[in-house]
Structures are given as structure tokens and as C-alpha cells.
PyMOL Python script that loads the backbone (N, CA, C, O; Angstrom):
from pymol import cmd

cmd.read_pdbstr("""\
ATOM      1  N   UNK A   1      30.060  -5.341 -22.268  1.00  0.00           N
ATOM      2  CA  UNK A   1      31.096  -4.367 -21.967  1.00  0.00           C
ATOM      3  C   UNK A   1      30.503  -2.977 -21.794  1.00  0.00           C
ATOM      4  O   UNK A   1      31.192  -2.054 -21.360  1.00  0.00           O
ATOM      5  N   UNK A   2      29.092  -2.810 -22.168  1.00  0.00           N
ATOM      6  CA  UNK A   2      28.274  -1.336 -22.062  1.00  0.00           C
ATOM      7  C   UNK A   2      29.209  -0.279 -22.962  1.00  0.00           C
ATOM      8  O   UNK A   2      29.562   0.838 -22.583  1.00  0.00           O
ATOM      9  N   UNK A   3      29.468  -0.794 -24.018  1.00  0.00           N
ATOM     10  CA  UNK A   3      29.871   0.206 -25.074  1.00  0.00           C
ATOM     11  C   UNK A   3      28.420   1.303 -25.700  1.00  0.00           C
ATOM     12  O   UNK A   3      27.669   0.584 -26.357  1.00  0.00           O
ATOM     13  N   UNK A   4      28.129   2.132 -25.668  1.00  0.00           N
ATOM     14  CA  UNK A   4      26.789   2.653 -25.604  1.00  0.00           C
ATOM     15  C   UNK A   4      26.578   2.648 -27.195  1.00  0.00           C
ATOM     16  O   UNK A   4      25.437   2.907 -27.576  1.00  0.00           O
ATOM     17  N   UNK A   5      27.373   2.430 -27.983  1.00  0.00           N
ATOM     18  CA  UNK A   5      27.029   2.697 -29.045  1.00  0.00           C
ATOM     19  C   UNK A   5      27.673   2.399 -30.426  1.00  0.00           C
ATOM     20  O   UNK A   5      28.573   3.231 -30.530  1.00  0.00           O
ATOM     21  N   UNK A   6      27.652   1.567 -31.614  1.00  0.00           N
ATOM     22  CA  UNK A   6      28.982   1.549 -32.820  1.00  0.00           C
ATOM     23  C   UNK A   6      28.146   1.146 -33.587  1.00  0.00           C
ATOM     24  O   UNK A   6      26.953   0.864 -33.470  1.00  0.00           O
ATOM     25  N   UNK A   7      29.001   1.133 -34.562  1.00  0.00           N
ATOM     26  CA  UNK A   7      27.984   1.105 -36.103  1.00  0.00           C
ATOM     27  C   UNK A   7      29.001  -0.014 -37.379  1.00  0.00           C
ATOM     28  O   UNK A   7      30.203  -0.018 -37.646  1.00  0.00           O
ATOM     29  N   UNK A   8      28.403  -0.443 -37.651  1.00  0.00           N
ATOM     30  CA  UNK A   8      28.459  -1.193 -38.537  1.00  0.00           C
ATOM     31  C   UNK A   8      28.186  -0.856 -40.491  1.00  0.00           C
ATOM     32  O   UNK A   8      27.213  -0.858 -41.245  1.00  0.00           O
ATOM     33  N   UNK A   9      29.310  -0.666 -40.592  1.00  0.00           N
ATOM     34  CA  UNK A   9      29.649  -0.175 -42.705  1.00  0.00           C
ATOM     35  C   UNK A   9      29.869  -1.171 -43.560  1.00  0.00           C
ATOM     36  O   UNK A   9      30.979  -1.700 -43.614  1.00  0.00           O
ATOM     37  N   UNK A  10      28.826  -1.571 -44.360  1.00  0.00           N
ATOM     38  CA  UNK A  10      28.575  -2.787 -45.232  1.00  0.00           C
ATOM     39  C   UNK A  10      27.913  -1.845 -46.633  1.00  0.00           C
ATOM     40  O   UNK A  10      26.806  -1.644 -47.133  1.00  0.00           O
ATOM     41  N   UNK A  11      29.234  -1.471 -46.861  1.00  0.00           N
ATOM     42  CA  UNK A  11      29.281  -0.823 -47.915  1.00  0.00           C
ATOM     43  C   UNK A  11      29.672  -1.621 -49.578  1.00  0.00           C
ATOM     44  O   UNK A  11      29.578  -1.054 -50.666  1.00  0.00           O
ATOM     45  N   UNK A  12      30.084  -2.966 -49.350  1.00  0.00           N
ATOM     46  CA  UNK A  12      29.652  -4.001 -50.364  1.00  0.00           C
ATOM     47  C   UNK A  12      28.491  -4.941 -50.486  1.00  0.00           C
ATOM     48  O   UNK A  12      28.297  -5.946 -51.170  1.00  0.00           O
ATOM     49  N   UNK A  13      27.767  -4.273 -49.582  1.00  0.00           N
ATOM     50  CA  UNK A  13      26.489  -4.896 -49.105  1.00  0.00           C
ATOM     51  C   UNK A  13      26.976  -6.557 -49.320  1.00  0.00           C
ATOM     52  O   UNK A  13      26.686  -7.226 -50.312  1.00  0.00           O
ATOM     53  N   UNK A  14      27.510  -6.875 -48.543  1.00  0.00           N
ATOM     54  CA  UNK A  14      27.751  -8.585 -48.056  1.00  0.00           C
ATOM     55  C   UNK A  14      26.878  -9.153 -46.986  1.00  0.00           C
ATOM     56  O   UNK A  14      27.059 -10.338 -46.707  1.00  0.00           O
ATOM     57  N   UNK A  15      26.169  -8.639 -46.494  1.00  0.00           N
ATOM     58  CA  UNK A  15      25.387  -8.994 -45.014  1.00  0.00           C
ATOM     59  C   UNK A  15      24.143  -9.490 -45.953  1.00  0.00           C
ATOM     60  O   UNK A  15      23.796  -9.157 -47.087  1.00  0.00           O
ATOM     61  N   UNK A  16      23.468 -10.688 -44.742  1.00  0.00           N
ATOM     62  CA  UNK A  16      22.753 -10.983 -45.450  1.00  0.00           C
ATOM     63  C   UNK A  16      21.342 -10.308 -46.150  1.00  0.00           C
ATOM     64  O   UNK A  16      21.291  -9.080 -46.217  1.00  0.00           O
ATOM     65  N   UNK A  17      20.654 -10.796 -46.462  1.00  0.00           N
ATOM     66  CA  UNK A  17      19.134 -10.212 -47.008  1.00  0.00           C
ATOM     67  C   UNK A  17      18.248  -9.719 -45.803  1.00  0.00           C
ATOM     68  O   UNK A  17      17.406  -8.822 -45.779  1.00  0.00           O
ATOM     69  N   UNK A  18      18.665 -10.532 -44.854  1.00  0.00           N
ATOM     70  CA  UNK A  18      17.712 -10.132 -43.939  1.00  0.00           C
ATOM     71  C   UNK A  18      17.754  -8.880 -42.898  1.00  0.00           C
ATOM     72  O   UNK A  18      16.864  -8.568 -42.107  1.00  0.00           O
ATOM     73  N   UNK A  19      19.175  -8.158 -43.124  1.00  0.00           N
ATOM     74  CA  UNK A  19      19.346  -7.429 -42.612  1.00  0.00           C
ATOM     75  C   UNK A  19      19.565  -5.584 -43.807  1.00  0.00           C
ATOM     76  O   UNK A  19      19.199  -4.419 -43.651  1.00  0.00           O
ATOM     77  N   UNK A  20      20.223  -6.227 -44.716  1.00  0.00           N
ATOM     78  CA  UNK A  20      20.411  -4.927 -45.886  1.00  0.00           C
ATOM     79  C   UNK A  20      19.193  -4.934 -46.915  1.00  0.00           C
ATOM     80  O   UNK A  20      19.169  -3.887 -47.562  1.00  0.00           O
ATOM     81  N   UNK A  21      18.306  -5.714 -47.200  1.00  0.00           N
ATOM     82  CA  UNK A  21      16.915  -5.933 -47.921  1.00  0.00           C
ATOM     83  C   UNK A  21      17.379  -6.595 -49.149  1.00  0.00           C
ATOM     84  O   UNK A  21      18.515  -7.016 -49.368  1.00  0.00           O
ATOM     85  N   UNK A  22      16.473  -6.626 -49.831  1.00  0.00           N
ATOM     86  CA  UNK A  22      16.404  -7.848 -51.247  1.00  0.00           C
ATOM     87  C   UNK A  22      16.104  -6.633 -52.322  1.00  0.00           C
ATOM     88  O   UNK A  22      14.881  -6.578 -52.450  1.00  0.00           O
ATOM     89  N   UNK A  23      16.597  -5.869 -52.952  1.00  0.00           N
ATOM     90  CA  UNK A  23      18.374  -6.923 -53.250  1.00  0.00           C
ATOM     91  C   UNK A  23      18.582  -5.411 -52.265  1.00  0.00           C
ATOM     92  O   UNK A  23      18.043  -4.407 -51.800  1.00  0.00           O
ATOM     93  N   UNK A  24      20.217  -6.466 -52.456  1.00  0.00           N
ATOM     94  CA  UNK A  24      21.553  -6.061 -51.189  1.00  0.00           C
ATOM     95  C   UNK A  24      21.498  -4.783 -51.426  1.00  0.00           C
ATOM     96  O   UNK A  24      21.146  -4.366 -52.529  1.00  0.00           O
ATOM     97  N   UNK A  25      21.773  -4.134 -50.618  1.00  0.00           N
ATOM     98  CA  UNK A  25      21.797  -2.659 -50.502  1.00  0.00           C
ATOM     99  C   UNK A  25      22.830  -2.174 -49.559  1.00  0.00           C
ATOM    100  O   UNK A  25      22.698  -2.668 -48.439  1.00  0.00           O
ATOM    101  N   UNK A  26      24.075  -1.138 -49.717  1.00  0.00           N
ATOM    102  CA  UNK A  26      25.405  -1.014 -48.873  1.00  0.00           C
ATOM    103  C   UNK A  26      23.993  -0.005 -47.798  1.00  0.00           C
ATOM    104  O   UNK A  26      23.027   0.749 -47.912  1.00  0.00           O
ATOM    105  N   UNK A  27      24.783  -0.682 -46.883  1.00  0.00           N
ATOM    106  CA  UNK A  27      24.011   0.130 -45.238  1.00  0.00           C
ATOM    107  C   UNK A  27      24.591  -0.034 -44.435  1.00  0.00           C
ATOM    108  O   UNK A  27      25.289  -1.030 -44.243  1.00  0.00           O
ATOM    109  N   UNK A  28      24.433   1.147 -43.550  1.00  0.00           N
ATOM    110  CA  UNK A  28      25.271   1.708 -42.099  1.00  0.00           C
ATOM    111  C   UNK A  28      24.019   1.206 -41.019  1.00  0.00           C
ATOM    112  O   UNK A  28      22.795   1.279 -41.120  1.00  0.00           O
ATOM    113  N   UNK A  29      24.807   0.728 -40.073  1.00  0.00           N
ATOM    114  CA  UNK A  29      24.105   0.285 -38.919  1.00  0.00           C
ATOM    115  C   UNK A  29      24.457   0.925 -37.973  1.00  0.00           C
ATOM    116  O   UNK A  29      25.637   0.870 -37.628  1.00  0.00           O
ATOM    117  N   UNK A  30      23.630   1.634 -37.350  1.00  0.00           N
ATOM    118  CA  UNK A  30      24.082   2.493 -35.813  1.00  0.00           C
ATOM    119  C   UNK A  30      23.346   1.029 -35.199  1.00  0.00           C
ATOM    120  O   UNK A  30      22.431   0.299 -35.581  1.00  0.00           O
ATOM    121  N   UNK A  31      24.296   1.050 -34.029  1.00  0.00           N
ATOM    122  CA  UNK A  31      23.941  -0.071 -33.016  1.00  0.00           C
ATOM    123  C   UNK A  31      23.893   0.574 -31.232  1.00  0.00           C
ATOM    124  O   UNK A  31      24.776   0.772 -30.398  1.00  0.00           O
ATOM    125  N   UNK A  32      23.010   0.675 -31.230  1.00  0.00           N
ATOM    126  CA  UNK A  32      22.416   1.635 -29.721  1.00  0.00           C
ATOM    127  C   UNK A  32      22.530   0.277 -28.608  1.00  0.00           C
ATOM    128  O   UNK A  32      22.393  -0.908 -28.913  1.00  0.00           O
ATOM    129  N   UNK A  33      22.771   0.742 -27.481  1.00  0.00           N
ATOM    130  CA  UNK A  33      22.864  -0.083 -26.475  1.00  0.00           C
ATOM    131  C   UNK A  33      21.361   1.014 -25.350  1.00  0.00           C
ATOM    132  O   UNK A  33      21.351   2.166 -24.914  1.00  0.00           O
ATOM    133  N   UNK A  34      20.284  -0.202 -25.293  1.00  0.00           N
ATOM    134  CA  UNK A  34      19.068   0.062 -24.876  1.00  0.00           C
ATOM    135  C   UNK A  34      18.831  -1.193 -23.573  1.00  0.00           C
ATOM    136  O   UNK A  34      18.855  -2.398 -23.827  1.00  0.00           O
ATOM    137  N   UNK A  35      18.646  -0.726 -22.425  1.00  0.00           N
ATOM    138  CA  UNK A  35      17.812  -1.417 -21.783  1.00  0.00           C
ATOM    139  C   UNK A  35      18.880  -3.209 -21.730  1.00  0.00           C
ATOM    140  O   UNK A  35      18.382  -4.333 -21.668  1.00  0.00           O
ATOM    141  N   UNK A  36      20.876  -2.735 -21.803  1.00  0.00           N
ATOM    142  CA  UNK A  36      20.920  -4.111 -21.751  1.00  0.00           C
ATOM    143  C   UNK A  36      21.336  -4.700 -23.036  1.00  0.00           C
ATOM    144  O   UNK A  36      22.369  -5.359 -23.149  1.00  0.00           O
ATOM    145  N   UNK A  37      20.309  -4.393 -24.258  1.00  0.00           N
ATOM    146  CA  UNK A  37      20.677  -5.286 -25.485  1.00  0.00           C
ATOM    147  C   UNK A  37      20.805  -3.665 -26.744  1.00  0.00           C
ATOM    148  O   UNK A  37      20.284  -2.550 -26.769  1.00  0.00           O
ATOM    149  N   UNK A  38      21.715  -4.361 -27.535  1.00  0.00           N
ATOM    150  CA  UNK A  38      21.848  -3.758 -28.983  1.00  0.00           C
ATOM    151  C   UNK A  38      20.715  -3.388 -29.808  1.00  0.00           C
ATOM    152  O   UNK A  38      20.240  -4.399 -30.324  1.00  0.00           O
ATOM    153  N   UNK A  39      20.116  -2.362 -30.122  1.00  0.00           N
ATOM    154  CA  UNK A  39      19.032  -1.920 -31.271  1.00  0.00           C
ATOM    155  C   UNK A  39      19.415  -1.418 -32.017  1.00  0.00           C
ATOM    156  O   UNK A  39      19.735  -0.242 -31.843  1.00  0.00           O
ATOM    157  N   UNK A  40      19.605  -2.110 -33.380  1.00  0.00           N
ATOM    158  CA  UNK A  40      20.202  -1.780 -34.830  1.00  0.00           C
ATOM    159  C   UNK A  40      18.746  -1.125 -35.830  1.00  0.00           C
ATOM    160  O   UNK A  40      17.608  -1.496 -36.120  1.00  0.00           O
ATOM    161  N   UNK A  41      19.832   0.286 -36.140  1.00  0.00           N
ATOM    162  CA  UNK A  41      19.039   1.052 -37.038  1.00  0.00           C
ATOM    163  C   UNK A  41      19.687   1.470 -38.132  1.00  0.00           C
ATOM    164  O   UNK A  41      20.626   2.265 -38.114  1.00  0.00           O
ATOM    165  N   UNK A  42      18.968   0.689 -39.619  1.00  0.00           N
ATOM    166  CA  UNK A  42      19.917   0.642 -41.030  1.00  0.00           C
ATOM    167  C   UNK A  42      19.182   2.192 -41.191  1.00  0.00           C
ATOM    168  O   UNK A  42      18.171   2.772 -40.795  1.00  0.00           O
ATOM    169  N   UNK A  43      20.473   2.478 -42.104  1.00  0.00           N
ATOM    170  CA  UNK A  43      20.584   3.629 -43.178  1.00  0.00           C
ATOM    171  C   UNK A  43      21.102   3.391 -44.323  1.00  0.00           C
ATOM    172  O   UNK A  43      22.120   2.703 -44.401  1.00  0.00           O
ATOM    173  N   UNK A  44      20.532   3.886 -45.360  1.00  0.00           N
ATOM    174  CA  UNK A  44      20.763   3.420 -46.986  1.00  0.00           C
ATOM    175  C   UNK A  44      20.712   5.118 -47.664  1.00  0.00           C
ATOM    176  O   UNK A  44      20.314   6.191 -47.211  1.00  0.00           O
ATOM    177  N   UNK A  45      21.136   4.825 -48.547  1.00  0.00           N
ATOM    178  CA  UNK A  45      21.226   6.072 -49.210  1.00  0.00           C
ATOM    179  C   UNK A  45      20.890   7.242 -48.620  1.00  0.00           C
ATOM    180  O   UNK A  45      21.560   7.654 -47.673  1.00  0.00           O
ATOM    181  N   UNK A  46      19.680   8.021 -49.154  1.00  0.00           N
ATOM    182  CA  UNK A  46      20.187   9.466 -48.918  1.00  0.00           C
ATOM    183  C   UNK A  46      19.369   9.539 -47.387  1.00  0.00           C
ATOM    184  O   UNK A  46      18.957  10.601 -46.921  1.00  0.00           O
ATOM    185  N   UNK A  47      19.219   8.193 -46.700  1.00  0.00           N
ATOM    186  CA  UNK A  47      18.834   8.323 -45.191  1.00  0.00           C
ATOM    187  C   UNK A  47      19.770   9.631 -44.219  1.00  0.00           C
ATOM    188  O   UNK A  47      20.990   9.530 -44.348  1.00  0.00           O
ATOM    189  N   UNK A  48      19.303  10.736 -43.347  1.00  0.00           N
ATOM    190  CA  UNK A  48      20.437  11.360 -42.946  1.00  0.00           C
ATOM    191  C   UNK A  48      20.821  10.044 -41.564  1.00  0.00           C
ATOM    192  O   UNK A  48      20.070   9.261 -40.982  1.00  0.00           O
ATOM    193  N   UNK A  49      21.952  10.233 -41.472  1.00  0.00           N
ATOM    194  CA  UNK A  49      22.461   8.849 -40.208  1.00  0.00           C
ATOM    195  C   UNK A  49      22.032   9.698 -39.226  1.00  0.00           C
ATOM    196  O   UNK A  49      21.941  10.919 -39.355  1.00  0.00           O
ATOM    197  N   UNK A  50      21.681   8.864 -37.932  1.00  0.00           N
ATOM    198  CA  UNK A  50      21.199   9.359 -36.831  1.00  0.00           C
ATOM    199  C   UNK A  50      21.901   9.047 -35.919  1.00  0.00           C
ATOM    200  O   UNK A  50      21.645   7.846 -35.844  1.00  0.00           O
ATOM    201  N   UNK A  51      23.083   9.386 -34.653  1.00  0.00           N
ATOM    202  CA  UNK A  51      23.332   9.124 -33.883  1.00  0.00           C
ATOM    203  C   UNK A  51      23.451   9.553 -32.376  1.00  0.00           C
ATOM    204  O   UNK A  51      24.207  10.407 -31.912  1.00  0.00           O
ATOM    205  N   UNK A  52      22.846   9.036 -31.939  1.00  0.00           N
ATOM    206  CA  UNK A  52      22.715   9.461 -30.711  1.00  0.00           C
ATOM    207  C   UNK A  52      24.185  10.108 -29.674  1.00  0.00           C
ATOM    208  O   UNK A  52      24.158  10.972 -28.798  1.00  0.00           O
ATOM    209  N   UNK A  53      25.163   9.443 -30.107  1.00  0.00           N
ATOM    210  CA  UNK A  53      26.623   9.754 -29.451  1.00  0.00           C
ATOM    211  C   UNK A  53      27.202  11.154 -30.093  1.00  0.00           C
ATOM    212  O   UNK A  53      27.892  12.053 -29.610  1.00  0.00           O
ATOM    213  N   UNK A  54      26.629  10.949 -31.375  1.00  0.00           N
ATOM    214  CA  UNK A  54      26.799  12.334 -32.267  1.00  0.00           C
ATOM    215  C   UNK A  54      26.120  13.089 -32.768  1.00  0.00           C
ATOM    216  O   UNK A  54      26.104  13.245 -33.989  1.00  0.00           O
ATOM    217  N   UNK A  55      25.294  13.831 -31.840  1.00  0.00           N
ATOM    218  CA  UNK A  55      23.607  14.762 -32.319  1.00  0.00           C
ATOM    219  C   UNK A  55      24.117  15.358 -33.231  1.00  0.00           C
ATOM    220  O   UNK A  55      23.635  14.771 -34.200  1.00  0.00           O
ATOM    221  N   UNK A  56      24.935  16.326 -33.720  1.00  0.00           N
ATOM    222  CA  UNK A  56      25.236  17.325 -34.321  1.00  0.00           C
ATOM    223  C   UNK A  56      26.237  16.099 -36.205  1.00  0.00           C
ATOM    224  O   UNK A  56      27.044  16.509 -37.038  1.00  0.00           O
ATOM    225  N   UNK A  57      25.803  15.169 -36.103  1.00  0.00           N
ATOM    226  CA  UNK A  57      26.537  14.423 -37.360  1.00  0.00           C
ATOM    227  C   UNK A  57      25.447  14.363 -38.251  1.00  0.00           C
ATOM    228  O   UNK A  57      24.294  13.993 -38.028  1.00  0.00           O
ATOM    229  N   UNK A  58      26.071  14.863 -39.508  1.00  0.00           N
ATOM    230  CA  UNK A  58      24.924  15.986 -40.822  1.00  0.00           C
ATOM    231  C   UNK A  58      25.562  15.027 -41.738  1.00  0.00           C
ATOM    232  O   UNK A  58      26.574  15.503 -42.253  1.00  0.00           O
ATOM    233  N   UNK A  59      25.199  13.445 -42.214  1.00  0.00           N
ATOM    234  CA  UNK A  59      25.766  12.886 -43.303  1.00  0.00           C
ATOM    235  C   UNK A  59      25.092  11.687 -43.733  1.00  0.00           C
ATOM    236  O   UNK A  59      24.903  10.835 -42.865  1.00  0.00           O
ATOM    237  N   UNK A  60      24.832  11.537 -44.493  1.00  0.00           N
ATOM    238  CA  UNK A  60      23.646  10.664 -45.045  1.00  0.00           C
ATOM    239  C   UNK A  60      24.566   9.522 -45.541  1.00  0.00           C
ATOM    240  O   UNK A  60      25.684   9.750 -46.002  1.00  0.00           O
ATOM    241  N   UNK A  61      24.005   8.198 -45.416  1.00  0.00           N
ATOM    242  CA  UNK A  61      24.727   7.087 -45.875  1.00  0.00           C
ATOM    243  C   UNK A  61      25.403   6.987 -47.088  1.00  0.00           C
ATOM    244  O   UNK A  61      26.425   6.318 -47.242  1.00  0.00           O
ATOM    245  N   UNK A  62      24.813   7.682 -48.005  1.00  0.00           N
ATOM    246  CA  UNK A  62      25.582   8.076 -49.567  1.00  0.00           C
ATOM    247  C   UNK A  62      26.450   8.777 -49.791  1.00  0.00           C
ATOM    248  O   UNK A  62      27.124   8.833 -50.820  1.00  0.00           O
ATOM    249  N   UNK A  63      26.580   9.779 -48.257  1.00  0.00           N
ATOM    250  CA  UNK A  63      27.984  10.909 -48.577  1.00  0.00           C
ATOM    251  C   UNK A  63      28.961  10.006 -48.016  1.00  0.00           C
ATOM    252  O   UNK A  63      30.075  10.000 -48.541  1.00  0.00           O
ATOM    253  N   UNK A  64      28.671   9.038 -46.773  1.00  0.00           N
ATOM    254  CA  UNK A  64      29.866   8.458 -46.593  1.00  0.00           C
ATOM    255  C   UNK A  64      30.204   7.444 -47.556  1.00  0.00           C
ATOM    256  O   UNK A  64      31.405   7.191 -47.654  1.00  0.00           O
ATOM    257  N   UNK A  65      29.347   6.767 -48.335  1.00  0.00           N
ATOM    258  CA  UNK A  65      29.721   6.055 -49.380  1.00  0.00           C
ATOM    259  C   UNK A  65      30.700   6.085 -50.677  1.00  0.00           C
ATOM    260  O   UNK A  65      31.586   5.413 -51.205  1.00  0.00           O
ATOM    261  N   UNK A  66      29.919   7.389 -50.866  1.00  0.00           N
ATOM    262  CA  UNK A  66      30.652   8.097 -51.872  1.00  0.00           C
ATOM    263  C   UNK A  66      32.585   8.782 -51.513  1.00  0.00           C
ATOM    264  O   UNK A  66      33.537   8.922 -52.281  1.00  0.00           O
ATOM    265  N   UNK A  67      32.488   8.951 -50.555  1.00  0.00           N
ATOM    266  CA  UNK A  67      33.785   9.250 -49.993  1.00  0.00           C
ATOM    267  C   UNK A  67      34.669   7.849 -49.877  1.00  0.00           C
ATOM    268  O   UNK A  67      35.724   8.018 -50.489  1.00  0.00           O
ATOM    269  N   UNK A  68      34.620   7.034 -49.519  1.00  0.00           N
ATOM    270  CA  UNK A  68      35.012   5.277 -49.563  1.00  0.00           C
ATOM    271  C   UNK A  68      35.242   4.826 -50.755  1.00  0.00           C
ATOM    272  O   UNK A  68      36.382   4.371 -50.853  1.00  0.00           O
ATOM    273  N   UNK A  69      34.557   4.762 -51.800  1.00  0.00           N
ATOM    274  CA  UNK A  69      34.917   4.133 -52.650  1.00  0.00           C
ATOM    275  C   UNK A  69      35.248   4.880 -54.195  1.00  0.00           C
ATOM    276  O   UNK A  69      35.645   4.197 -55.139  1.00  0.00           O
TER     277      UNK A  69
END
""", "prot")
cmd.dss("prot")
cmd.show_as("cartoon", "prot")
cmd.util.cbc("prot")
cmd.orient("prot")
């Protein structure tokens, strides 16, 4: 559908190991549309999130965490 870009909040860290690490860890997935296919880039705690759709977004995976739950 060339959606350029969405992210993924696994903030009960339910996803598997192979994607949130051992042990589970709540992480934000920006999902970039590159060349055709999806390139997923985790953020965990005090990572600042990076998004390309939103240069100017100042919030680290723990502030949105902390706001959620």
C-alpha cells in the first residue's frame, strides 16, 4: 500500500524474544518503508525514538511508556 512509515508499541513486551531481546523488554518499533520492504528499528528505554516522518519528535521510549501505563 506504500504507507512510508508506522510503528509498532509492545509495551507489555508480548512479542517474541527475537524481536524485543531476552528477557522481554516493552519496545517501540518505527517501521520505515525502504527500497519496497519494511526496516524495523527497536527502541527501549531511554533510546530517543527516531522518526523519519517526524524529525522534530523529542521522546524516548520511556517517556511514552511512562505516560501509558
Amino acid at each position: 500500500m506504500g504507507i512510508p512509515e508506522y510503528w509498532i508499541v509492545d509495551y507489555a513486551a508480548l512479542g517474541g524474544r527475537k524481536f524485543i531481546g531476552n528477557p522481554k523488554q516493552p519496545t517501540i518499533f518505527v517501521c520505515e518503508l525502504i527500497d519496497g520492504e519494511y526496516q524495523m528499528t527497536p527502541f527501549r528505554g531511554t533510546n530517543r525514538i527516531v522518526s523519519p516522518t517526524f524529525p522534530q519528535f523529542n521522546l524516548t521510549a520511556q517517556q511514552i511508556f511512562d505516560s501509558v501505563l
